[in-house]
C-alpha positions in Angstrom: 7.6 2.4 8.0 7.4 5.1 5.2 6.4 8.8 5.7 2.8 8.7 4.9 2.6 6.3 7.8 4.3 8.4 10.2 3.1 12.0 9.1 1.8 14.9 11.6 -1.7 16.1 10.8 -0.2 19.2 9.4 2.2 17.1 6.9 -0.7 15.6 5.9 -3.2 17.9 4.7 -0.6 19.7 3.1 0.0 16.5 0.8 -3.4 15.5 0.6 -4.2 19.2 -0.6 -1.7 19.0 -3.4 -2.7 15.7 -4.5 -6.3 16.6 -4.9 -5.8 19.6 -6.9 -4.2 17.5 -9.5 -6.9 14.7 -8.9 -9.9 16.8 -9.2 -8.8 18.4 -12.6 -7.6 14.7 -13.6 -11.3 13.5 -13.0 -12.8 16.9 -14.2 -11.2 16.6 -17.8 -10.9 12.7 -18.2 -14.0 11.3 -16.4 -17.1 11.0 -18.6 -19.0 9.4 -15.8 -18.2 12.1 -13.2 -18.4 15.1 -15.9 -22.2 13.7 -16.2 -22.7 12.7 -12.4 -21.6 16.8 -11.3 -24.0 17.9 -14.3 -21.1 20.9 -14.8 -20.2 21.6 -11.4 -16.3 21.4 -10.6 -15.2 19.4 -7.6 -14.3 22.0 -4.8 -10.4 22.6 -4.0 -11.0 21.6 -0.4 -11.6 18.5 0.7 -13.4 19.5 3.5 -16.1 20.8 1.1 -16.7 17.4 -0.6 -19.7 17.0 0.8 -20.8 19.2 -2.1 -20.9 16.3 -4.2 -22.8 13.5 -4.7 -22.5 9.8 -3.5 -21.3 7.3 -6.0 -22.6 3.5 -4.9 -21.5 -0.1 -6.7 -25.2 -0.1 -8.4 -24.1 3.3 -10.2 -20.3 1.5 -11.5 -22.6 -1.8 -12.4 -24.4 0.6 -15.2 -21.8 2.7 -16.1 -20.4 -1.0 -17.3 -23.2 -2.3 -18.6 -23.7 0.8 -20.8 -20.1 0.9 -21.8 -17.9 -2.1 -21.3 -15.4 -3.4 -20.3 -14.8 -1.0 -18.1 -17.8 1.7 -17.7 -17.3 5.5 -18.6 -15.7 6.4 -15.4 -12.3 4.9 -17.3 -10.2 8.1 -17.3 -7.1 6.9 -18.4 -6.7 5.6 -22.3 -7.3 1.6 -22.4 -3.8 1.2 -23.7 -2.8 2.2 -20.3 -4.1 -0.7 -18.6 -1.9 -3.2 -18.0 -3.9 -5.4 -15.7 -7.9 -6.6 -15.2 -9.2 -8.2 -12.0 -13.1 -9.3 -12.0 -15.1 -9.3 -9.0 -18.9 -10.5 -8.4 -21.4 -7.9 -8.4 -25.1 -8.1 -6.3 -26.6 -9.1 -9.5 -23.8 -11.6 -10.0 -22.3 -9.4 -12.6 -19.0 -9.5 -13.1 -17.0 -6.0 -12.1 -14.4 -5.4 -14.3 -11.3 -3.7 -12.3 -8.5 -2.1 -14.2 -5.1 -0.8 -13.3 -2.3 1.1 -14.7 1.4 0.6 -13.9 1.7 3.0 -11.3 -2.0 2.2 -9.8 -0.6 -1.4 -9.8 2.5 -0.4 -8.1 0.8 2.2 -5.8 -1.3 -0.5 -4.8 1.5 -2.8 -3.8 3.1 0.1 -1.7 -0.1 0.8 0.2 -0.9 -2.5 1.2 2.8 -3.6 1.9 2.0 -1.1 4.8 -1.0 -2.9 6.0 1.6 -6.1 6.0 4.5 -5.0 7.6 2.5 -3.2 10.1 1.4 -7.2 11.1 5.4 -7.9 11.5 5.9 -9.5 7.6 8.9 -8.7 6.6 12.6 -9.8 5.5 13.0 -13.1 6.3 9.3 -14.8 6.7 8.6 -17.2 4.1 4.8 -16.5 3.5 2.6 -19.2 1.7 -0.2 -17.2 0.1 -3.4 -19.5 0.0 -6.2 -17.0 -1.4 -7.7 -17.3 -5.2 -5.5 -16.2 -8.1 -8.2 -16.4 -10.8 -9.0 -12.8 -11.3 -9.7 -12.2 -8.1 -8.2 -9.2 -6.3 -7.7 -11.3 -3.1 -5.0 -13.7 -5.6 -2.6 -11.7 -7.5 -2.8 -7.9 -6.7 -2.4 -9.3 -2.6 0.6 -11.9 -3.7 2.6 -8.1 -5.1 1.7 -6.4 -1.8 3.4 -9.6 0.1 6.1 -9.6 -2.1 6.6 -5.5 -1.5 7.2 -6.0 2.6 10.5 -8.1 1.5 9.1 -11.6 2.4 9.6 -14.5 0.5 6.0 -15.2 -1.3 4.9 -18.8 -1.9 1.9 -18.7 -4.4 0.2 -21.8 -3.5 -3.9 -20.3 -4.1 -6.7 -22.5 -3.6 -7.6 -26.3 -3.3 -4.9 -29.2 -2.9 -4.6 -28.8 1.1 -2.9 -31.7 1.7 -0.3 -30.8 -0.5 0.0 -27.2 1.1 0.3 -28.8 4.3 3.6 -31.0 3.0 4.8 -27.5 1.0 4.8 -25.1 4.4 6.7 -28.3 6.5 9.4 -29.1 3.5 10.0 -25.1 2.8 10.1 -24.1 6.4 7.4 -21.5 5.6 6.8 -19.2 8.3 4.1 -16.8 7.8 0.3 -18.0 6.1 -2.1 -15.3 3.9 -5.6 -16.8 3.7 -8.9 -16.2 4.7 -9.7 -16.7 8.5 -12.0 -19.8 8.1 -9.3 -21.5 6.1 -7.5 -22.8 9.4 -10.1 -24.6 9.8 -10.1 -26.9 6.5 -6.3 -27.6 7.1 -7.2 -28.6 10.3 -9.3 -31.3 9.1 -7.0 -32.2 6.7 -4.1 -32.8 9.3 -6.6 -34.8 11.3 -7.6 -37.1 8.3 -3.8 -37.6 6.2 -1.2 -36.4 9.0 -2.1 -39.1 12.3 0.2 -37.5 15.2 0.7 -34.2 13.3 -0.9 -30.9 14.9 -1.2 -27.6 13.7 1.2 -25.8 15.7 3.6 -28.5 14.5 4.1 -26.9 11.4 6.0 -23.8 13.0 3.9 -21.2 11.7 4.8 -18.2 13.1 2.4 -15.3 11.9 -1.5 -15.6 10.5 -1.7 -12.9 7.7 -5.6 -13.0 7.5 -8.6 -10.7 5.4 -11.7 -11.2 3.1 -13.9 -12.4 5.9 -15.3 -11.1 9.3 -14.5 -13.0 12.5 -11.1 -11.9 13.6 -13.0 -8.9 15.8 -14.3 -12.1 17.6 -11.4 -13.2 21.3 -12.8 -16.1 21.3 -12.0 -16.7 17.7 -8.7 -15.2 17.7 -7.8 -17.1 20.8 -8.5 -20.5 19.8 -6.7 -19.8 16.2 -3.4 -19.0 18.5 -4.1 -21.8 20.8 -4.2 -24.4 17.7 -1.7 -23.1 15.7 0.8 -21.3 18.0 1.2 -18.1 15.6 0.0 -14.3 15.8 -3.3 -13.8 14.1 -3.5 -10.6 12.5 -6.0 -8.9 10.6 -3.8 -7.8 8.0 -5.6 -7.0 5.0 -9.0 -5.1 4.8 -9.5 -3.7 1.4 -12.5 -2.2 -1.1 -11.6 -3.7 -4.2 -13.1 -1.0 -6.5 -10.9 1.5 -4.5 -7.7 -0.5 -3.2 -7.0 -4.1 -2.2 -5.5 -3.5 0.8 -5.6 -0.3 2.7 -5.7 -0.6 6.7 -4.2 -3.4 8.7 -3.6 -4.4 12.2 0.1 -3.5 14.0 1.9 -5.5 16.3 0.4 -3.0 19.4 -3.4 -3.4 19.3 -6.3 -5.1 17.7 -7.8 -2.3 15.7 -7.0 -1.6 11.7 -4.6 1.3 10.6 -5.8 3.1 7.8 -2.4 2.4 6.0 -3.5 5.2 2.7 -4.0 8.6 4.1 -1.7 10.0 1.2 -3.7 8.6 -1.6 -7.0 7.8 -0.1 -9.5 10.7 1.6 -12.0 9.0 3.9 -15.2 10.3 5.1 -18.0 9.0 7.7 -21.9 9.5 6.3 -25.3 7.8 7.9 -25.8 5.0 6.3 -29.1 6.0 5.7 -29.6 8.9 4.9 -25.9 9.7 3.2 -25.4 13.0 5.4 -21.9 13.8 6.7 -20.8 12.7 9.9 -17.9 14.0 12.2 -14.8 12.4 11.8 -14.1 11.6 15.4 -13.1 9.4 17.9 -16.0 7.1 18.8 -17.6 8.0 15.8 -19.5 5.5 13.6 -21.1 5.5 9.8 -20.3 4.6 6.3 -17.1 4.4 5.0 -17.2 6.7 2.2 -13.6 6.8 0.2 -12.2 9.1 -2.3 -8.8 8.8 -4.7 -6.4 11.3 -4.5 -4.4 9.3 -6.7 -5.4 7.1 -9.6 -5.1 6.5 -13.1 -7.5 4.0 -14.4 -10.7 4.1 -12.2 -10.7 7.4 -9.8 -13.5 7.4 -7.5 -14.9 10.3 -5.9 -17.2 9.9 -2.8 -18.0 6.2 -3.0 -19.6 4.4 -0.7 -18.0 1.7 0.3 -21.3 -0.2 2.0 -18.6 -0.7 5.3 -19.9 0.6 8.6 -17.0 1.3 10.8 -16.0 3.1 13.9 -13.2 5.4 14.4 -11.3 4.0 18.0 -8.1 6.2 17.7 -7.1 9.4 16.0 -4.3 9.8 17.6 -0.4 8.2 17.7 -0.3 5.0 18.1 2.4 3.0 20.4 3.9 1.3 17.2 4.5 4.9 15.8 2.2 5.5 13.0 -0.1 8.3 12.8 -3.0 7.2 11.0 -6.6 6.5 11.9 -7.6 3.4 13.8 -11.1 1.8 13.0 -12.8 -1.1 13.5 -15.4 -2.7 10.8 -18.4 -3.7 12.2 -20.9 -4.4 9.6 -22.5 -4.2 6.0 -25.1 -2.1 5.1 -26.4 -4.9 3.1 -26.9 -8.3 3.0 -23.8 -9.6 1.4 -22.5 -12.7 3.3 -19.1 -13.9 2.8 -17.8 -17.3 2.2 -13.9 -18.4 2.3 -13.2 -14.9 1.1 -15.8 -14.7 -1.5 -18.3 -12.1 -1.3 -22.0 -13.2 -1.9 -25.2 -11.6 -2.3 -29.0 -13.1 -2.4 -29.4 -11.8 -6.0 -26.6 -14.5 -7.2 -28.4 -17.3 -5.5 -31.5 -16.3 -6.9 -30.0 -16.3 -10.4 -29.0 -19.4 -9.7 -32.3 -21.1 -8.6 -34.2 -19.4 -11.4 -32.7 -21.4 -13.7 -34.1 -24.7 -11.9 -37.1 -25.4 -13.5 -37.7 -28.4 -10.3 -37.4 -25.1 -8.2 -39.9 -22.5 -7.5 -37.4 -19.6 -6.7 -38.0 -19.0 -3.3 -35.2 -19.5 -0.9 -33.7 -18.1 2.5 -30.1 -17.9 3.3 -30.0 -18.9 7.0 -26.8 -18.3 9.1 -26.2 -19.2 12.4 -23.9 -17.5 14.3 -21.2 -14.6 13.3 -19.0 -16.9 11.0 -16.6 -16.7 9.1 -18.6 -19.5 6.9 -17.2 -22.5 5.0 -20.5 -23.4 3.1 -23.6 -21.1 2.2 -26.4 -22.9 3.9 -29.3 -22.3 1.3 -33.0 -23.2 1.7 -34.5 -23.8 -1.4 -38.5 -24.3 -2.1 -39.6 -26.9 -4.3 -42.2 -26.1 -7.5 -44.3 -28.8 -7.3 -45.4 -30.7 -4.4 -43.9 -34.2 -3.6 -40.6 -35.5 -2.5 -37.3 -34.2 -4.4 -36.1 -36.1 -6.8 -32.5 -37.9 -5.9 -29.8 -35.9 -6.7 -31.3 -32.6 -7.3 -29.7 -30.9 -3.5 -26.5 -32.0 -4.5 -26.9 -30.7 -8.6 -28.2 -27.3 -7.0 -25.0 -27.5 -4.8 -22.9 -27.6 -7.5 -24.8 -24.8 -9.5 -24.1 -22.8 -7.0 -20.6 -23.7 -6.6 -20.1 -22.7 -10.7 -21.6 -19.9 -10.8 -21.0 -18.3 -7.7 -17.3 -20.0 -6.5 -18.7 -20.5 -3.3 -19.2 -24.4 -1.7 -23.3 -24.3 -0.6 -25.6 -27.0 1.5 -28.5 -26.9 0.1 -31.8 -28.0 2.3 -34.5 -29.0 -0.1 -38.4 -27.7 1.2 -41.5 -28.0 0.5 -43.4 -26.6 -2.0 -45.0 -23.2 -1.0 -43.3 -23.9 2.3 -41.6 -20.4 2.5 -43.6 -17.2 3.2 -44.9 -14.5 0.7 -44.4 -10.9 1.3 -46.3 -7.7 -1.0 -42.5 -6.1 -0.2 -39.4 -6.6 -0.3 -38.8 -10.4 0.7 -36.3 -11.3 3.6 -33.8 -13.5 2.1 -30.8 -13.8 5.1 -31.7 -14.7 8.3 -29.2 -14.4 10.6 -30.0 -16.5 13.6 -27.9 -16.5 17.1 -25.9 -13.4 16.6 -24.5 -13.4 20.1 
């Protein structure tokens, strides 16, 4: 553990204090986007009184780089300081375009290092990294924060799971970072290409999982470590426009550390409404997050969409200081897929460009997940049966434009209903 992990409340807002004074007149003088957004007001030197200012949402970033790209006006640091891009799908399907300076890079790394070790990753565990390297934060930026707890990192990404199973047995790998639905594609594959082999056969001994929901779920969790004989650990929640990795389950209890209280400010706000809540234990709201470090992209006040509740402000019995929180929902309707985040706006910009296809559509999910496939109900334009083929060319539409493997259920023409508001697209059916 460092000392940010470990720091009395005291220690704390004296270092959080100091960084913000820097970090306010940092964003102040070198933020266009904020200089416009606080219409000449200067942040306030106490972080208590940030309330003062506004909210900043992912809609607001989304224009700010449409307007001026690559990167949007709230760039504060000089271009030639960036030294590293990750995209990441907006609700529109716009690409976000993430930048990151050396030390945000490195400071990144450090913070969700934490979040790892705090899962028992460490010197010694060869960890086989299985989540998307192309641009994504989840690939690359969360490969440096494995390599930062002192494991050994095997970068094996996406697709060819046969060959990753063959790759953890003939490297003796010890440790696994993918998504929480993963398991069960290898699982599959075992059964199909490995006759007598089981999962626990492979001598996992940790489950480093993040990007999806689920792992707040026993029943889940339980059957993961019955199959596969290894700790599961929720070890890597993250806002990707703020930090990859920031809170993280320890070896003690279920519940997430908030791994960056000495760079990252957190606040609580109706979800609704955007007012202030308490930060206390038992308390519930948005996640609203603010830098007190960063180069590139500082954010002041943004709403992260998470809705979480604080279970412990006090020590925990693994040592570390920080808050405990659990996520329990979106305050939208993004679902998530094998660690890809997907909204109904990038389906529909999908089907529009179907000319069999009248553009209606539901996303209809049945139970909590995590999902393997988007199961997508798409209305027909004319009436008549589909023409062969077209499910399986809409699947793969998908599947390019989004990333995300879909089943696509062909209806009827003028099958789905018609609202005068806003339309219903996710249905979430058997929640229990």
């Amino acid at each position: 553990m460092d000392a940010a992990e470990t720091a009395s409340p005291a220690e704390l807002a004296r270092l959080q204090h100091d960084l913000w004074g820097a970090q306010a007149e940092y964003v102040a003088a070198a933020s266009p986007f904020f200089r416009t957004l606080w219409n000449g007001r200067s942040p306030p030197a106490r972080l208590e009184d940030l309330p003062a200012l506004p909210l900043v949402d992912k809609a607001m970033l989304r224009a700010s780089q449409a307007a001026d790209p690559p990167f949007g006006d709230y760039l504060a640091a000089p271009p030639d300081r960036v030294i590293r891009l990750h995209r990441t799908s907006g609700t529109s399907g716009v690409a976000m375009n993430l930048a990151l300076s050396r030390e945000d890079a490195a400071q990144t790394a450090r913070v969700g290092a934490r979040a790892q070790r705090a899962g028992g990753l460490g010197p010694g565990h060869r960890v086989v990294h299985c989540l998307n390297y192309q641009m994504w934060m989840g690939g690359f930026t969360d490969h440096t924060t494995l390599e930062e707890t002192g494991a050994m990192v095997v970068p094996f990404g996406v697709g060819g799971s046969a060959l990753l199973v063959r790759t953890i047995r003939e490297l003796g790998v010890t440790a696994i970072s993918c998504t929480p639905s993963y398991p069960a594609v290898l699982e599959r594959v075992i059964a199909d290409a490995f006759p007598g082999l089981k999962p626990r056969d492979l001598g996992l001994k940790l489950g480093m999982f993040g990007g999806e929901a689920g792992l707040d779920d026993p029943d889940f969790r339980a059957r993961l470590e019955d199959v596969w004989g290894f700790a599961v650990r929720n070890a890597n929640y993250g806002v990707s426009d703020v930090f990859c990795n920031f809170a993280g389950q320890c070896e003690q209890q279920d519940d997430l550390h908030f791994m960056g209280r000495d760079v990252l400010y957190p606040e609580l706000i109706d979800p609704d409404t955007g007012a202030p809540r308490a930060w206390q234990e038992g308390a519930s709201g948005e996640l609203v997050l603010t830098h007190l470090k960063r180069d590139c992209q500082p954010l002041v006040r943004f709403r992260s969409g998470d809705i979480v509740t604080l279970t412990g402000l006090g020590p925990c019995a693994c040592g570390r200081t920080g808050p405990r929180l659990r996520v329990i929902g979106r305050s939208d309707d993004m679902v998530v897929v094998r660690g890809l985040n997907l909204f109904p706006a990038m389906v529909s910009a999908v089907l529009s460009g179907i000319a069999e296809l009248s553009g209606e559509y539901r996303i209809r999910l049945t139970g909590r997940g995590p999902y393997d496939r988007l199961p997508v109900e798409a209305e027909l334009a004319a009436d008549g049966p589909p023409r062969d083929g077209l499910a399986a060319e809409v699947e793969a539409a998908i599947k390019r434009d989004t990333g995300a493997a879909a089943s696509v259920a062909l209806l009827p023409a003028n099958s789905l209903p018609r609202t005068e508001g806003k339309t219903r697209r996710v249905i979430r059916e058997d929640q229990t």
